[in-house]
matplotlib code that plots the C-alpha trace (Angstrom):
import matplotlib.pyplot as plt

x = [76.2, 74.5, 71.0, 70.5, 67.1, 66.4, 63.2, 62.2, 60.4, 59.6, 62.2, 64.8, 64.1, 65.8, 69.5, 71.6, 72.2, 70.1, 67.8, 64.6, 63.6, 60.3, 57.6, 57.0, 54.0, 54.4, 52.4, 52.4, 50.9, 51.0, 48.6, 49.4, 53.6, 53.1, 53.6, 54.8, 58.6, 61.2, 63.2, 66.4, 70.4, 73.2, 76.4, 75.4, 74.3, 70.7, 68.7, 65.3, 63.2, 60.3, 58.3, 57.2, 54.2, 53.2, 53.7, 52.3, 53.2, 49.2, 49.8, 50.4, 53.4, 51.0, 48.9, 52.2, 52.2, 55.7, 55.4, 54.1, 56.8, 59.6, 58.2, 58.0, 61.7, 62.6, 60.9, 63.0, 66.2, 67.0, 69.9, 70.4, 68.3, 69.2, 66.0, 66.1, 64.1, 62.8, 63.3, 62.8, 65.8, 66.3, 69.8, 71.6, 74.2, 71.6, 70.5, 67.9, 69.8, 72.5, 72.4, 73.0, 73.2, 71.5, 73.1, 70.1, 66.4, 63.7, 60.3, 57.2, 55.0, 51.4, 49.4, 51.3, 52.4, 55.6, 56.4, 55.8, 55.4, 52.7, 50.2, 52.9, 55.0, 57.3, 60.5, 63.4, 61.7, 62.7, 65.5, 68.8, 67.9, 70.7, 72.2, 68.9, 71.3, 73.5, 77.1, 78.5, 76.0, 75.8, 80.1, 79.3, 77.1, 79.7, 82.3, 80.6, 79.8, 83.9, 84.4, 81.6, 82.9, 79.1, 79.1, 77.4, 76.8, 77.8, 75.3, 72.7, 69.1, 66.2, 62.8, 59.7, 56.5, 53.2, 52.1, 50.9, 50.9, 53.8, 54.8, 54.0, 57.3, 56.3, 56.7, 60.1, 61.1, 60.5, 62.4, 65.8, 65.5, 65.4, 68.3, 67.1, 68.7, 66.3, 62.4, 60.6, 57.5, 58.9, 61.5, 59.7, 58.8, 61.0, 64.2, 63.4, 61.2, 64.2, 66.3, 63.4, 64.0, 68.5, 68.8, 70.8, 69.1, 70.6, 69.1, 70.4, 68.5, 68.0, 67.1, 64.2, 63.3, 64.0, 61.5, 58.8, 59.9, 64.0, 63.4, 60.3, 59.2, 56.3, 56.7, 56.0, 56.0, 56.9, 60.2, 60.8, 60.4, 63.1, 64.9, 64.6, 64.5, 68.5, 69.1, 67.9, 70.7, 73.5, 71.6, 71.4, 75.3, 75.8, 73.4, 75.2, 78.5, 76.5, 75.6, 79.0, 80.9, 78.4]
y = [-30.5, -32.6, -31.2, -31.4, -31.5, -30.5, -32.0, -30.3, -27.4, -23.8, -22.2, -23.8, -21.5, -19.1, -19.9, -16.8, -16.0, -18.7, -16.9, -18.4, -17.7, -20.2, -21.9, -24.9, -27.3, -30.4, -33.1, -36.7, -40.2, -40.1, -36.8, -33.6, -33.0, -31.8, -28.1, -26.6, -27.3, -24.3, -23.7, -21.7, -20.7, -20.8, -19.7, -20.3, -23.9, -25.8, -26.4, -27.5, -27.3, -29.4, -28.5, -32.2, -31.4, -28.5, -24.7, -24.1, -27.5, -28.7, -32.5, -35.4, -37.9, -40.5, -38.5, -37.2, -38.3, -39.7, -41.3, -37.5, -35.9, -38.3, -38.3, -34.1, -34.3, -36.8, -35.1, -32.1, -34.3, -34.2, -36.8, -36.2, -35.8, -34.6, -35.2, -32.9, -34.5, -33.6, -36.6, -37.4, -39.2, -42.7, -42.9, -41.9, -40.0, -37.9, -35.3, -32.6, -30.3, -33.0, -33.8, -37.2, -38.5, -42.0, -45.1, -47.4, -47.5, -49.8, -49.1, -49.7, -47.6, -49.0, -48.6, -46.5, -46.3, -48.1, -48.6, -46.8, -50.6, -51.7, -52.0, -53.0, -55.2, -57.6, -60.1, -57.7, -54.9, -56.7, -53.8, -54.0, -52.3, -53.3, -50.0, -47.4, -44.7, -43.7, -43.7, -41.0, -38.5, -39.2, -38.3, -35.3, -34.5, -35.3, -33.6, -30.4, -30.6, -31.0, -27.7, -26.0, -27.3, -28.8, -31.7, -34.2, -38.2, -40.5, -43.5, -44.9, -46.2, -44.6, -46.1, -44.9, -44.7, -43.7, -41.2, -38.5, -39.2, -39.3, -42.4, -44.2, -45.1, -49.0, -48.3, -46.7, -48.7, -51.9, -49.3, -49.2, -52.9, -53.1, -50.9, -47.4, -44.3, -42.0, -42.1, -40.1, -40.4, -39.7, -41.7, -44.2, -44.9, -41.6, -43.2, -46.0, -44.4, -42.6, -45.6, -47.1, -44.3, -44.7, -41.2, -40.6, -40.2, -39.2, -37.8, -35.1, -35.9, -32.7, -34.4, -32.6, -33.9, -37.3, -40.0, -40.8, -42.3, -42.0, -38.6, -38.6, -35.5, -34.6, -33.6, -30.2, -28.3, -25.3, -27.3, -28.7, -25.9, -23.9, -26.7, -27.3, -23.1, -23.5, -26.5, -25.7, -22.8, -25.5, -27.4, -24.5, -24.3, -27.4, -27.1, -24.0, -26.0, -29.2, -27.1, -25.4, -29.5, -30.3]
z = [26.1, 29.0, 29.4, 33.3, 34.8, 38.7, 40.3, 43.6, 45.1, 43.5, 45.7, 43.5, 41.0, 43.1, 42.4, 41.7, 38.5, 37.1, 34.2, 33.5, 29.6, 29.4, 30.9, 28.6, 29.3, 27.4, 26.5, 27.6, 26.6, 30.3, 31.0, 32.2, 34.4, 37.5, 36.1, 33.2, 32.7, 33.6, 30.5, 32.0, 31.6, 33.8, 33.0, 29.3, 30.4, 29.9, 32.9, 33.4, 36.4, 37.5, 41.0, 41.7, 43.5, 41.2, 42.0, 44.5, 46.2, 46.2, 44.8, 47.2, 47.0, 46.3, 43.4, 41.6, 37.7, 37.7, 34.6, 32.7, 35.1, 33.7, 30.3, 29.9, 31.0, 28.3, 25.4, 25.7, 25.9, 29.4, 30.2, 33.7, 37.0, 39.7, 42.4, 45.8, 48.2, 52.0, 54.2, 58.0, 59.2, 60.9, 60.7, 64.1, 62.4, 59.9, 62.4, 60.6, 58.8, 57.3, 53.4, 52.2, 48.4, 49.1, 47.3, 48.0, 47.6, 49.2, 47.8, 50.2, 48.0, 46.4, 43.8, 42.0, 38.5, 38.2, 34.4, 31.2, 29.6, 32.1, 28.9, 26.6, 28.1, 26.6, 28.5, 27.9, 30.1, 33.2, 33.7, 36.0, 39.3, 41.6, 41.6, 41.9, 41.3, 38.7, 40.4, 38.2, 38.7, 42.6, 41.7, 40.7, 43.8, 46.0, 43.9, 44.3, 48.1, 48.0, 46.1, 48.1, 51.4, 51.8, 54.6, 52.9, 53.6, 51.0, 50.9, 52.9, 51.8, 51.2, 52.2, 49.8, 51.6, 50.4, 52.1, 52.4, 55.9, 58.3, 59.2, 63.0, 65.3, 64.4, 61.2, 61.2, 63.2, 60.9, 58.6, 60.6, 61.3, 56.8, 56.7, 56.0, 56.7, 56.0, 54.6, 51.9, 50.1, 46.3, 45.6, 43.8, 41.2, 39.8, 39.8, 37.9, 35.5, 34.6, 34.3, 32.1, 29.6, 29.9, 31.7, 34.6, 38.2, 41.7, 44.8, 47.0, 50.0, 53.0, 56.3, 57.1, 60.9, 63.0, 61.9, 64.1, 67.7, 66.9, 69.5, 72.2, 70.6, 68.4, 64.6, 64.2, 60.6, 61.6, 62.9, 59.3, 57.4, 59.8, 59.0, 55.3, 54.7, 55.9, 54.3, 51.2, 50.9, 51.1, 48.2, 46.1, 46.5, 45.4, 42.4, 41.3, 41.2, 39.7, 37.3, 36.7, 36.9, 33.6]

ax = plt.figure().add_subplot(projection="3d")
ax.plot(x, y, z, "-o")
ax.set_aspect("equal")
plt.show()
């Protein structure tokens, strides 16, 4: 049986009839995951849970250990990941509210960790990286959007930034003229940590709020998280079925 990992906030943990039986911290040549692992069933299946910026959301996008994260997950055999992230929208079509499973990923991060082999490197780690994510798990997202009649978006690019700051209306702006759809600040390097160690990786992406300058209007975080609190019940629909599809 496919062990199926979930990285994302605490609320996921929320998902009905999901039964949590462990909270496992696990070691790392990497240091310490961002918390310690949620061990759980559904429907007599495996799944893991890992709050990427801890429990109580206090670690930045930029100080996340993606490496321990990705590591932890490994150890205990995961094989697929599914990665639920916030994003502000640049698209026209992605209004706030609308959930997309990106097929594309441009990385304007820095300074961060981007390989388990950085110490140890040898020629053959030069990894395939055309396609970021893995087409048959982004499948079974879709799939299960079908079956949940969930409207989602199939394809579009992410752009990375470093954050933890919002971005300025230049700089999305440069981002639409690259080709983004949308714009988060933890998409790298996650996914290809995980295709560094052969497992599986797909984002379901929640459009949180319009990038900076696509509206005249000011961010506001009370906005987002109105936004993300009604979004976030579609996603759970979809990772009950995800779940059910494995």
């Amino acid at each position: 049986m496919t062990t199926l990992a979930i990285i994302g906030g605490t609320g996921l943990t929320s998902l009905d009839g999901l039964t949590i039986s462990e909270h496992k911290f696990v070691e790392t040549p990497y240091g310490e995951p961002s918390s310690p692992l949620l061990l759980g069933e559904y429907e007599g299946k495996k799944v893991i849970f890992l709050p990427r910026h801890g429990p109580e959301h206090t670690i930045a996008p930029h100080k996340v250990n993606y490496r321990a994260n990705i590591w932890a997950l490994y150890a205990l055999g995961v094989e697929e990941i599914i990665a639920v992230a916030a994003v502000g929208a640049i698209d026209q079509n992605l209004a706030p509210g609308t959930l997309a499973v990106p097929d594309q990923i441009i990385d304007y991060t820095y300074g961060r960790e981007q390989s388990f082999y950085s110490d140890e490197f040898t020629a053959d780690r030069h990894l395939d990286f055309t396609y970021p994510y893995t087409s048959g798990l982004r499948n079974v997202i879709l799939a299960a959007a079908i079956r949940q009649k969930v409207t989602i978006t199939d394809g579009g690019t992410y752009a990375a930034t470093q954050g933890p700051r919002l971005e300025t209306a230049a700089e999305i702006k440069r981002l639409e003229q690259d080709g983004c759809a949308m714009v988060g600040m933890t998409g790298m390097p996650e996914a290809y940590l995980a295709r560094e160690l052969g497992m599986a990786y797909a984002t379901c992406a929640v459009m949180a709020n319009w990038a900076a300058g696509i509206t005249d209007n000011e961010i506001q975080m009370a906005d987002i998280e109105q936004v993300l609190n009604e979004g976030m019940t579609q996603v759970k629909q979809l990772l009950v079925e995800i779940i059910r599809l494995q």
